[in-house]
N, C-alpha and C positions, 0 to 999 in steps of 0.2 A: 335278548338273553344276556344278562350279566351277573357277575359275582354267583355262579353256577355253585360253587363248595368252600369260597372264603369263609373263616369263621369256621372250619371243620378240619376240627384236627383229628387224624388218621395216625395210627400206632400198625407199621407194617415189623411182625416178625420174621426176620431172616429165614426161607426156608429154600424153596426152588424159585424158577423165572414167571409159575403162577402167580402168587404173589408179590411178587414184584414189582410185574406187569399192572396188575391192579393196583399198586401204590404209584405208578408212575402215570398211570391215567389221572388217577385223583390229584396228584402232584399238578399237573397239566391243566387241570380244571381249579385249580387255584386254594385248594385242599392244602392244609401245611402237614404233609407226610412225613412221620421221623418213620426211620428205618431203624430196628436194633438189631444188633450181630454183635458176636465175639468181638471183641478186643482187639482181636486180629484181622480184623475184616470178614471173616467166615461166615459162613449160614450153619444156623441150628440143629440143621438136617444131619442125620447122620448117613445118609444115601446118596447115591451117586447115578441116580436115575434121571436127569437134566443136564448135564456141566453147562455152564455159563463159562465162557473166554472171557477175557481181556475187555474185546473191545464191547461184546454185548450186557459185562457188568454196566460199564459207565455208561449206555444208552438206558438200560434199565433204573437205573441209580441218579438218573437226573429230575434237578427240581427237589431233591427231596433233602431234609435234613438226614443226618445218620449219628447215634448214638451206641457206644458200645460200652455193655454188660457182660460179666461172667456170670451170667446167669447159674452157673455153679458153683456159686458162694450162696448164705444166704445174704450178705449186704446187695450181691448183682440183681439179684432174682426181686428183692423190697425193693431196688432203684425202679424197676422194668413196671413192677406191680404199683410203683406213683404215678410212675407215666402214662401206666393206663386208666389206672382210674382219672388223669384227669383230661382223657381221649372219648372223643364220640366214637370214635368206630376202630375193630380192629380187623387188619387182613391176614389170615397167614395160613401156610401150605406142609405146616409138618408133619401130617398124618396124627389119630387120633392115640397110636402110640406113644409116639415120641412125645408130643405135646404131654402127655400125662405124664410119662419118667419124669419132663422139663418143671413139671405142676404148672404148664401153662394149658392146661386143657381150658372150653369154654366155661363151664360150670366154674372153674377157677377163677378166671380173666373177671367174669361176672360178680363176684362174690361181693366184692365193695360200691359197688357201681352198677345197678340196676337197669340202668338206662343205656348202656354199653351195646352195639351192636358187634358183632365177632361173625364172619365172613372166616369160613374154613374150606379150603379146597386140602380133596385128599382123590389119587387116583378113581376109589369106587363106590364114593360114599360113607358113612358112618354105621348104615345097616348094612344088611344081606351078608350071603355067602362069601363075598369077598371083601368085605370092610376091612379087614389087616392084612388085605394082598398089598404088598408094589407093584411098583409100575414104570418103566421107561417110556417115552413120546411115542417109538414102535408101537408096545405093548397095549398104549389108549389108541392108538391108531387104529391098531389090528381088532383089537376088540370092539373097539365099536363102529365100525361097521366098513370104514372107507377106503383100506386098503383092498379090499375084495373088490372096487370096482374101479382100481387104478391097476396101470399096465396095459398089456396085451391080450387078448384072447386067448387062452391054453397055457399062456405061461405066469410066472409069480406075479401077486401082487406088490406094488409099490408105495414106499412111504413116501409121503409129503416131506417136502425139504422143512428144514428149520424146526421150528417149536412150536407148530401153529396149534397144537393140542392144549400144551401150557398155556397159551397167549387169549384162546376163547373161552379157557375155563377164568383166568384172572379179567376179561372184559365181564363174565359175568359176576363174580365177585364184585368188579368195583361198583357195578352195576346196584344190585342186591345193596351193598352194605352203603351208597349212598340212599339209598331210596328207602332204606329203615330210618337212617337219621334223621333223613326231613319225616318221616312218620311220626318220631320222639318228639321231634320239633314242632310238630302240627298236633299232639298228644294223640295220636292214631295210633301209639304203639308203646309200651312200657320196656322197648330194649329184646334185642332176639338174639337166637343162635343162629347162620342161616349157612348149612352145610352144603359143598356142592362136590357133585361127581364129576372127575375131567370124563369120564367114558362119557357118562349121557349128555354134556356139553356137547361132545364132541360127535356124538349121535345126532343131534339137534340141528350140528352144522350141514348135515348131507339128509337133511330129511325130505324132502324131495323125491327121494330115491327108494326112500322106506314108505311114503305114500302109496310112489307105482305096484310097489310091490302088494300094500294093503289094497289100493282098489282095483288093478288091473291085474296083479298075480304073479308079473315077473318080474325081476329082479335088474340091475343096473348093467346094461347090453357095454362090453368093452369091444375096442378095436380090432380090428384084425391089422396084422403090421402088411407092412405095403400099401395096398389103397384103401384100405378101412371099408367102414360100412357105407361110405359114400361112392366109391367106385373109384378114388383117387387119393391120392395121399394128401396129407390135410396140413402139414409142417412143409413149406419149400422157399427156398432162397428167391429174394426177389433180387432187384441191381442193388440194394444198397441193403439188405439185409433181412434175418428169417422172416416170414408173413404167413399167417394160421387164414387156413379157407375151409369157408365150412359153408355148405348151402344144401341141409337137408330138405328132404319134399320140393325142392326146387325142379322145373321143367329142365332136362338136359340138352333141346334144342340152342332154347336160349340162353342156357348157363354155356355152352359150351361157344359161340359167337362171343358172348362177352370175352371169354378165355382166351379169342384166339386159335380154338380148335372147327374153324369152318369145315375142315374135312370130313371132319366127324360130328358132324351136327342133324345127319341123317334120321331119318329114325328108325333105319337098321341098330342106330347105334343108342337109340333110348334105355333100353334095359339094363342094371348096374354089371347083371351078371355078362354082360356084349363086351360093357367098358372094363370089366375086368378079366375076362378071357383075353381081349386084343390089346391088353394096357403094354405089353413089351412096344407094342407100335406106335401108343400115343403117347407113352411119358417122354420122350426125346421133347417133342412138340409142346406139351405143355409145363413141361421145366424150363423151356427156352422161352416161352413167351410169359409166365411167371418172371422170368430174370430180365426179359424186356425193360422191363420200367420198374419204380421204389416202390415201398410198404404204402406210405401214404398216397399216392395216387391209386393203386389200389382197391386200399381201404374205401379212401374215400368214391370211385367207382361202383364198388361192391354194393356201399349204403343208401345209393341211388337207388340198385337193382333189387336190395331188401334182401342180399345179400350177406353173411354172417364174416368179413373178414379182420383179422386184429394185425396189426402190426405187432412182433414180439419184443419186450422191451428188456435190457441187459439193467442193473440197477444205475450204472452210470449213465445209461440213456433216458432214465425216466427220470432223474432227479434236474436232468436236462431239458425235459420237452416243454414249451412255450406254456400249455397249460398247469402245468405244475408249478412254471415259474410265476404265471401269475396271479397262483390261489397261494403264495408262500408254502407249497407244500412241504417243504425242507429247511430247517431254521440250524446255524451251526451250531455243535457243538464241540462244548471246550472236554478235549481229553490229557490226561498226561502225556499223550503222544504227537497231539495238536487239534486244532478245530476240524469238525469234518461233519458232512451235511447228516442231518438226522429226523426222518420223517416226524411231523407237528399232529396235532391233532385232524381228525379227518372232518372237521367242523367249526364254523369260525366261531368264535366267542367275541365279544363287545366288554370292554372294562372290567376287566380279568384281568387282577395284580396277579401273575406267575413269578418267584426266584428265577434268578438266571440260570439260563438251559445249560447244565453243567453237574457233573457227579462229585458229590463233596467227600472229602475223605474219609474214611472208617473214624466212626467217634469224632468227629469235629465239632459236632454241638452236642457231646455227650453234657457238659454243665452248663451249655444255655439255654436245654429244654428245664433242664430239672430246675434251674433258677426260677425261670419265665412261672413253676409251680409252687413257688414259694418257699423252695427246700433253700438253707441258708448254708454258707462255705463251708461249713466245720461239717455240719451234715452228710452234702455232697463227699467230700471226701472218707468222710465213713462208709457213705454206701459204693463210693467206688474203690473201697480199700478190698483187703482179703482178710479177714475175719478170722482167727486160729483156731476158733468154735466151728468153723465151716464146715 
């Protein structure tokens, strides 16, 4: 596989970390992504349903060029409107409101440029009853469907750490809006609009769960806190640190001999409800011999026995582990604050020109995309001037 998106330039508009994320995949796959935003570095958004920190700008913002417009002038708004027209694909996540106040809706973006793919992420889609709701990571969370099967038994449900809501709506984005250009490319496609909802994305992600429910009737079984549905608790300290055990439908004779609980290997003691009535007696015993020995012996014991066990991993410990070092999982990047390791793609590519993995400044190639388009000095600086007709 080589040269995966060379030759595919990407127009990502400033909105949340959805799009972004989809311009930094394509960035990565060798796509020359310009980014446009404010002048001042800002996103177009006028919501505060994502924040993006410091340091997750400039992991999101690597590989990619960046050009900055006021797009509220008309000279900003013509500069954005060359760029794209002479862009195969555009990404972006500003809802189908703001986009239109912007006159960057798709029907707009399209208007000169036929052939133009436009990749829209917006919280709930472009139809239904809630097409001009918002939305925060919660909010897609909760709604669609997966915070109801995280947590505990009888008490609230839990959000997933981080942005992972944003993060699978923009993989499919970049997804989508590669795979219309090579359409264009291949004349399988005359240029599309391709809308996407982070809910149903994010429905999609935990669907599994929504099959059991379609073919079997019930819904996603959570823990009970203490020993769970296993008859032991499933998070415990080993010697060298935490270790997930999990051996459903497993025989309890000989799960619990491997464990180290000989005493209780009887088959008085087979039943989960036995092991959890008498568990004040055996958790001494099998937190001690848990703590025996490390995560990876273990593990690696467990996968012997067909056994379900993980070693839990902190982010400095996995950017550390042998196999990660030696699939280059983590390539440095360069931030204003210094180099520091930043997950690579999850697949290797073969001759694949990438920019250096690095976030470029707000507007730093504001006049060498629009040169590279033929626009000349005197031009450029009219379109990025402010216009008194504005």
């Amino acid at each position: 596989m080589t040269a995966m998106a060379e030759g595919i330039r990407i127009v990502e508009i400033a909105g949340g970390p959805a799009a972004a994320f989809a311009g930094m995949l394509l960035a990565a796959l060798g796509a020359d992504v310009v980014r446009v935003e404010n002048p001042s570095g800002e996103s177009f958004q006028d919501r505060e349903t994502a924040p993006v920190d410091h340091s997750m700008a400039a992991f999101l913002a690597r590989r990619k060029r960046r050009a900055a417009f006021d797009i509220e002038t008309r000279a900003g708004l013509r500069a954005l409107k060359v760029l794209v027209a002479g862009a195969d694909g555009v990404v972006e996540d500003l809802g189908a409101a703001r986009a239109a106040e912007l006159k960057l809706s798709a029907r707009q973006l399209r208007r000169s440029h036929g052939d133009l793919i436009v990749a829209s992420v917006s919280p709930f889609g472009s139809t239904g009853p809630r097409a001009s709701w918002d939305a925060s990571e919660l909010v897609i969370q909760s709604m669609g469907g997966i915070v109801h099967s995280t947590g505990f038994e009888g008490e609230p449900g839990l959000r997933v750490a981080g942005l992972p809501a944003h993060f699978v709506a923009g993989l499919h984005a970049a997804t989508a809006v590669l795979t219309g250009i090579f359409g264009v490319r291949l004349g399988m496609e005359s240029g599309a609009h391709i809308e996407i909802s982070m809910e149903e994305t994010w429905m999609h992600h935990w669907v599994r769960h929504i099959q059991e429910w379609g073919h079997a009737g019930f819904g996603m079984q959570r823990e009970e806190r203490g020993t769970g549905r296993q008859g032991f608790p499933h998070t415990v300290m080993a010697s060298d640190d935490w270790l997930y055990v999990l051996a459903l439908n497993a025989a309890w004779e000989p799960f619990a001999m491997f464990m180290g609980l000989e005493d209780y290997a009887g088959r008085n003691w087979n039943a989960a409800k036995t092991q959890i009535e008498g568990w004040d007696e055996i958790e001494p015993v099998y937190r001690a011999s848990i703590a025996s020995k490390g995560r990876y012996e273990w593990f690696a014991g467990a996968a012997q026995q067909g056994y379900t066990f993980a070693p839990i991993h902190t982010v400095d410990q996995l950017a550390g582990t042998p196999q990660y070092l030696a699939r280059h999982a983590f390539e440095p990047l360069e931030t204003p604050a210094g180099t520091v390791p930043a997950p690579d793609l999850p697949f290797r590519l073969e001759g694949v020109a990438r920019r250096p993995n690095r976030a470029a400044a707000a507007g730093e190639h504001t006049r060498d995309v629009l040169t590279e388009l033929g626009v000349d000095a005197r031009s450029i600086e009219t379109l990025l001037g402010t216009p008194q007709d504005s």
